[in-house]
N, C-alpha and C positions, 0 to 999 in steps of 0.2 A: 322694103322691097318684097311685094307679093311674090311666090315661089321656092323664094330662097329661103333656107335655112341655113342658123348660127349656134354656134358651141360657144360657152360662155366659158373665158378663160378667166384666170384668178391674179395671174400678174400680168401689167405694159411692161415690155421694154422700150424707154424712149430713148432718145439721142438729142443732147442739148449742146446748143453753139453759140459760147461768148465772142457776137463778131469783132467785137473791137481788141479784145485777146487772141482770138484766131484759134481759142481752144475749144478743144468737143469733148462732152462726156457721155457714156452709156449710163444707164443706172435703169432699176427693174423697178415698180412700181407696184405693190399688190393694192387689188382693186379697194378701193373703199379708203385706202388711208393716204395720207401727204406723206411727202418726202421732197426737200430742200436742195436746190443746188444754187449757191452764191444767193439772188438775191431774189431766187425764183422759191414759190411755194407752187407744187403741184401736189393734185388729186385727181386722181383717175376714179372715176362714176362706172365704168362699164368700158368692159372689152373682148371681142369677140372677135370668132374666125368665122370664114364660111363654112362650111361643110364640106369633107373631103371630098366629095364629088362634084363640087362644081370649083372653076378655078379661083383659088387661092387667095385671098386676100387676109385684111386685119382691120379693124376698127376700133377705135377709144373714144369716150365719153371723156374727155379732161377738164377740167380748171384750174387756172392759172392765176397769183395773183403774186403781188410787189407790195412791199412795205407802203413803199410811196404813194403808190394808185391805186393798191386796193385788186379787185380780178380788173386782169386784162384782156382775159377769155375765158370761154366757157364754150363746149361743145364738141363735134365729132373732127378726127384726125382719120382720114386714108390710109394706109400704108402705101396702097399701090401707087396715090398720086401724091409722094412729097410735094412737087411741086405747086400744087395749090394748098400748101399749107398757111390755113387759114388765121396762124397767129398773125399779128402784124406789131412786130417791137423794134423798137431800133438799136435792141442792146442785145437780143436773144434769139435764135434759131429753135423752135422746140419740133420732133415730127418724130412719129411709132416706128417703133423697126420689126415687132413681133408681139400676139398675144400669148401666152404661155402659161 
């Protein structure tokens, strides 16, 4: 986005949801390395804020992959709009809460 400037953060915190468990977990991600929950592999590529002068947001670079499949995604997560969060699984919710 021409204009905008971003501060490059060093951990995601995502928020992950087993729907058929109906459990949620938080867990922090520092940029560059995987970190496991059940049967998810993530890695977070990049993440960043806006700049305190304009309003507020977060971004992540993630990939996501399963034993079974292999990456299920790969690419950018909003904070401000969970709901198009562009995972599509029918066993997982994943979407950013904060870069930090």
């Amino acid at each position: 986005m021409p204009g905008h400037a971003y501060i490059n953060r060093e951990n995601a915190v995502v928020r992950i949801m087993n729907k058929a468990a109906g459990k949620v977990h938080t867990m922090s991600i520092p940029v560059g390395q995987t970190r496991h929950f059940e049967k998810l592999g993530m890695t977070v590529r990049a993440c960043k804020q806006t700049d305190p002068f304009d309003a507020e947001d977060h971004f992540m670079f993630i990939e996501i992959e399963t034993p079974s499949a292999g990456q299920i995604f790969g690419g950018w997560m909003d904070r401000n709009e969970p709901g198009q969060n562009p995972l599509q699984n029918p066993d997982y919710d994943v979407w950013l809460v904060a870069c930090e």
